[in-house]
C-alpha atoms as one frame of an Amber mdcrd trajectory, in Angstrom:
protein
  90.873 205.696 103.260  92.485 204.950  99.745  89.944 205.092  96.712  89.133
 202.270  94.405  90.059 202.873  91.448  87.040 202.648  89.755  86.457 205.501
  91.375  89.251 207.361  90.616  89.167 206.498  86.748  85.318 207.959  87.429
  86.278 210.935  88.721  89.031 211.812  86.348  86.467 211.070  83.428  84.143
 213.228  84.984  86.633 215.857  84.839  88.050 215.477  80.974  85.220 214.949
  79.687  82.041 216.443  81.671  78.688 216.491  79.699  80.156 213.344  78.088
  80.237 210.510  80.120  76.899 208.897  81.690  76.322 208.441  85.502  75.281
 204.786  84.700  78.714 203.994  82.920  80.498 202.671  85.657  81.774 199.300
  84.305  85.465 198.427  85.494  86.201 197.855  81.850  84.495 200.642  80.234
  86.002 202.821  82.526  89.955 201.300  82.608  89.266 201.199  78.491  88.753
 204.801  78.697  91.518 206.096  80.715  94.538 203.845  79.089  93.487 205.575
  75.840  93.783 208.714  77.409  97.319 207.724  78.980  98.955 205.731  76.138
  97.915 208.542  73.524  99.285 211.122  75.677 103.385 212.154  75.873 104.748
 213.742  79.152 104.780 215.583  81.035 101.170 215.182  80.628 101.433 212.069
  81.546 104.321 209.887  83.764 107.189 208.928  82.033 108.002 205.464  81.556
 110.925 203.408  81.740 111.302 199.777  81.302 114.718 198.111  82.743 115.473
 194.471  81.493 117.745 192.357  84.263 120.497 190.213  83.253 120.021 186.505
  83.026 122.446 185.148  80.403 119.929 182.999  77.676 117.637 182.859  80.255
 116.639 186.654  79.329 115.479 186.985  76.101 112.372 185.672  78.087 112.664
 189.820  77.883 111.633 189.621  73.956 108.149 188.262  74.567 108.031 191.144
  77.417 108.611 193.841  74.622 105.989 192.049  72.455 103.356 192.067  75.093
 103.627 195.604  75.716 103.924 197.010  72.237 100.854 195.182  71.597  98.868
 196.897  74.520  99.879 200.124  73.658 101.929 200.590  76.886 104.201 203.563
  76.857 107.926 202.980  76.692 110.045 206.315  76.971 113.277 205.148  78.470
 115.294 201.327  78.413 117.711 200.487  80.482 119.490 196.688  80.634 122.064
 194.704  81.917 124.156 191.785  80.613 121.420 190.196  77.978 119.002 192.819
  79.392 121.647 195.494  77.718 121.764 193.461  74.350 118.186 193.265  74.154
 117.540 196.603  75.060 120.048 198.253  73.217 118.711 196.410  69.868 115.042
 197.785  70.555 116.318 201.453  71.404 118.898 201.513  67.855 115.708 200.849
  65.708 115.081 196.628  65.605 111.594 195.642  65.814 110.486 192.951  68.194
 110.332 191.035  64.618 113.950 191.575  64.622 114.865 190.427  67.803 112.944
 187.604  67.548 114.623 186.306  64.565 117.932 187.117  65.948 116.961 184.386
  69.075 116.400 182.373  66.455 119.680 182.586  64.833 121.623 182.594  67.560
 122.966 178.902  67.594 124.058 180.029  64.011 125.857 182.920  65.270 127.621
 180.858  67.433 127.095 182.471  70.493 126.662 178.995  72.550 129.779 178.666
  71.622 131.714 181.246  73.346 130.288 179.508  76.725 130.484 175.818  75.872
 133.755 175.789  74.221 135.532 177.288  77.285 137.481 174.419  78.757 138.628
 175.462  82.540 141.968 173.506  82.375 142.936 175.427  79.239 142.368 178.648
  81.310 143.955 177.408  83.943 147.007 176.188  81.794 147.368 179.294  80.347
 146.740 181.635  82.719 144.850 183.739  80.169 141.550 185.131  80.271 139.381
 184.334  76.521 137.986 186.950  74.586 133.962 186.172  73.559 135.079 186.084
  69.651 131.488 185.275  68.294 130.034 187.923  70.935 131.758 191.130  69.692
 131.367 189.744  66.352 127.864 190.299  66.507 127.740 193.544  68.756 130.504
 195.034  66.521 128.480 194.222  63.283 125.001 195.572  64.303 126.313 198.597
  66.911 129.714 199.514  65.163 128.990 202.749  64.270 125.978 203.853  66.925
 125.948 206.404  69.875 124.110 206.533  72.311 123.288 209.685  71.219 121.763
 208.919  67.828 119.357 205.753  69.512 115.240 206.028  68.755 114.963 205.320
  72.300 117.185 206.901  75.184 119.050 204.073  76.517 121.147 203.127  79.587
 123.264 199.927  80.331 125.349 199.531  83.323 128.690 197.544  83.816 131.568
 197.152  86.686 135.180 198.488  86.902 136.617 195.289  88.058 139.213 197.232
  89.353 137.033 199.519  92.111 133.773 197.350  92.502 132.333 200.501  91.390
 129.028 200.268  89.096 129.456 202.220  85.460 125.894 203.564  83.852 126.438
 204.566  80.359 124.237 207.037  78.812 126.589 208.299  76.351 129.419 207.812
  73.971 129.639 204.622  71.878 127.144 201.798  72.341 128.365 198.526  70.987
 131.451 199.232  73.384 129.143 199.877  76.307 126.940 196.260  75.547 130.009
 194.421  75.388 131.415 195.952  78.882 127.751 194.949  80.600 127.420 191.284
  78.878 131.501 190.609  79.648 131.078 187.724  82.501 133.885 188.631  84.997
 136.553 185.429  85.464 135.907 184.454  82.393 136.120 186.649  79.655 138.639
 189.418  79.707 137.464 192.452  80.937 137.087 195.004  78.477 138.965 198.005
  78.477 137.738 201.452  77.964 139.142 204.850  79.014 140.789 204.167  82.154
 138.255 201.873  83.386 138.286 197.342  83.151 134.927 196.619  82.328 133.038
 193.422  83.487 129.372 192.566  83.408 126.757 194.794  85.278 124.519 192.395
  86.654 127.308 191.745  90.079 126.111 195.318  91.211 123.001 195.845  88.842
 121.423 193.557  87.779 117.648 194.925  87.319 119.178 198.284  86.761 116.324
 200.439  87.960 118.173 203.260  89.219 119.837 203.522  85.605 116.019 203.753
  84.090 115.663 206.843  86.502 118.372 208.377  85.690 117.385 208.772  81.942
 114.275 210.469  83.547 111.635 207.679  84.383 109.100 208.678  87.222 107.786
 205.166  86.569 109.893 201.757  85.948 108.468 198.419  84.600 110.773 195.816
  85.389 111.397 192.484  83.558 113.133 190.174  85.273 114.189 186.298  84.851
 113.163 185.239  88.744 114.865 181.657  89.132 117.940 180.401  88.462 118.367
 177.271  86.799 116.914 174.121  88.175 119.726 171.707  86.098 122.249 170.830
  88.302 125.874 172.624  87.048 127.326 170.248  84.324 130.989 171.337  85.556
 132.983 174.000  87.367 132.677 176.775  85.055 128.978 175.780  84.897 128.681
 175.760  88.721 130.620 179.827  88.695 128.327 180.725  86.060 125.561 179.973
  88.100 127.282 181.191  91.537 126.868 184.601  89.176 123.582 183.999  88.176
 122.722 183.629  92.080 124.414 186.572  92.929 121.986 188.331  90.003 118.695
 187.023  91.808 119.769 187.894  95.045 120.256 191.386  94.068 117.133 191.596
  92.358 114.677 190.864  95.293 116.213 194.356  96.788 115.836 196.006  93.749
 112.382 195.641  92.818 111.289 197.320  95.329 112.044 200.689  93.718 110.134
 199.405  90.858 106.512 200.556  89.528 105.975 196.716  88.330 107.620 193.595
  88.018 107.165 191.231  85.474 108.763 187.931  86.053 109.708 185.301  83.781
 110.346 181.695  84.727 112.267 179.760  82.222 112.683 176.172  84.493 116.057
 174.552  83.574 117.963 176.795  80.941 121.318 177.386  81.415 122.686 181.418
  81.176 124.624 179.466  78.302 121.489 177.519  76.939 121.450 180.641  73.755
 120.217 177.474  71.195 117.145 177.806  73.810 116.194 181.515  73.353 112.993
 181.759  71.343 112.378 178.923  74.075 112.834 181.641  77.142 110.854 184.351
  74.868 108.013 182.283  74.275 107.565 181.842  79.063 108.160 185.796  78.926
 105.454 186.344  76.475 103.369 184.220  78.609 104.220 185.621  81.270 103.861
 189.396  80.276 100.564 188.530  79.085  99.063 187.340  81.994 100.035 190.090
  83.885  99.787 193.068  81.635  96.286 194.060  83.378  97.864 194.405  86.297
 100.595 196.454  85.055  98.052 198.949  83.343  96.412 199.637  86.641  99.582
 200.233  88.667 100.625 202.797  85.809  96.817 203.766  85.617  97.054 204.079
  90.062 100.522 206.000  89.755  99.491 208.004  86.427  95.793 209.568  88.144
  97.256 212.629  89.777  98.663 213.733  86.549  96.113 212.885  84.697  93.273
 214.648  86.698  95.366 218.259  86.804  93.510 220.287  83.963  95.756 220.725
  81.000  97.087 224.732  80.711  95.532 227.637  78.219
């Protein structure tokens, strides 16, 4: 028969603190209160480690920016990040040291950094004319300026982002090495933008075979992943046919995601109606619905990390 967890928070109370803690106080609240101090002010192994994994989602995700505000804001542990696409840009600019301040004003700014632009300007016939593949100018402008000279290595936060070799299908987790290479290779939208070339690998973007990259949060050494993912693709009908593959893309992104968040601790999921993966003049837009979002379910992300975190917390700590 499983336990409430009232009654497990009780027990493990009982057991930190006996002498301390009152038969009578029992109160859900009281008792939750009490334990997420405990966890939050604790570092593992004493407690899980946690990792949060951003999916990718185009403009749509910096509904992730509002997640990261919610959660530094309840105290909620956040050991590793891993991302993909805009989940990789977002991440990568928390782990390298930018507040949620930062970010925010970079959403801001991002119809003066022309980003829109590197989607809306394409013209199909011109890459059909010329047979050419465009480079994302405005893009790697940015990523160049703020991660030119960062390793992984060196990042406040260990950090993962995963890409494709267009070549092989095969999916590419970096953990290593330089990182403003590695967030262009996992934002690059394949057909559209050139893939980018590193080692002996053509890079394209990692949400095709990861798009909630889970897996990649593990692998930097979560037991426990939070996931925040953009759930719906958009509800505006395609403008034109590089609008309608964009979204073919974006489809292919949600699909994956229903399998992958299974193998998550908790899901967060932001829906951001009719934005476009282009729609960047609309960011603060998507990170005001994920800050929403995150808030009205941050409860219930405390108690699955409280439910997954009580075995740890109840062994006795050594002399």
């Amino acid at each position: 028969m499983r336990f409430k967890l009232e009654h497990i928070i009780l027990s493990l109370l009982f057991a930190a603190c006996p002498g301390r803690i009152s038969a009578q106080a029992t109160d859900d609240d009281i008792l939750r209160d009490a334990l997420w101090t405990r966890l939050a002010s604790s570092k593992p192994p004493a407690r899980p480690s946690v990792g949060l994994a951003l999916s990718g989602g185009g403009a749509r995700g910096f509904a992730h920016t509002g997640v990261l505000e919610t959660l530094e804001y309840a105290g909620f542990p956040v050991d590793y990040v891993a991302g993909t696409s805009i989940g990789a840009v977002i991440g990568s600019l928390y782990a390298s040291g930018s507040t949620v301040p930062d970010i925010w004003r970079f959403g801001r700014a991002a119809r003066e950094l022309k980003i829109t632009r590197d989607f809306k300007s394409i013209k199909l016939l011109s890459l059909l004319i010329t047979n050419r593949l465009i480079t994302p100018t405005h893009i790697n402008s940015f990523l160049d300026a703020r991660f030119g000279g960062l390793t992984f290595e060196g990042l406040r936060v260990p950090f993962a982002c995963s890409a494709m070799d267009l070549r092989t299908g095969e999916k590419i987790v970096f953990t290593e090495g330089p990182l403003a290479i590695a967030v262009k290779a996992s934002s690059n939208l394949p057909g559209i933008f050139a893939p980018v070339q590193y080692r002996h690998r053509y890079l394209v973007d990692g949400g095709v075979v990861d798009f909630v990259p889970i897996g990649a949060a593990r692998q930097l050494g979560a037991d426990w992943v939070l996931a925040s993912v953009i759930s719906n693709v958009s509800s505006r009908a395609p403008e034109n046919v590089l609008m309608s593959l964009l979204q073919v893309i974006d489809i292919r992104g949600s699909l994956l995601a229903l399998s992958a968040e299974k193998a998550a601790g908790f899901v967060i999921k932001s829906e951001v109606g009719d934005m476009t993966v282009a729609d960047f003049d609309r960011c603060e837009e998507a990170g005001e619905t994920g800050l929403i979002e995150a808030n009205r379910r941050i409860d219930a992300a405390r108690e699955a990390l409280l439910l997954y975190a009580a075995p740890r917390l109840a062994e006795k700590p050594g002399p």
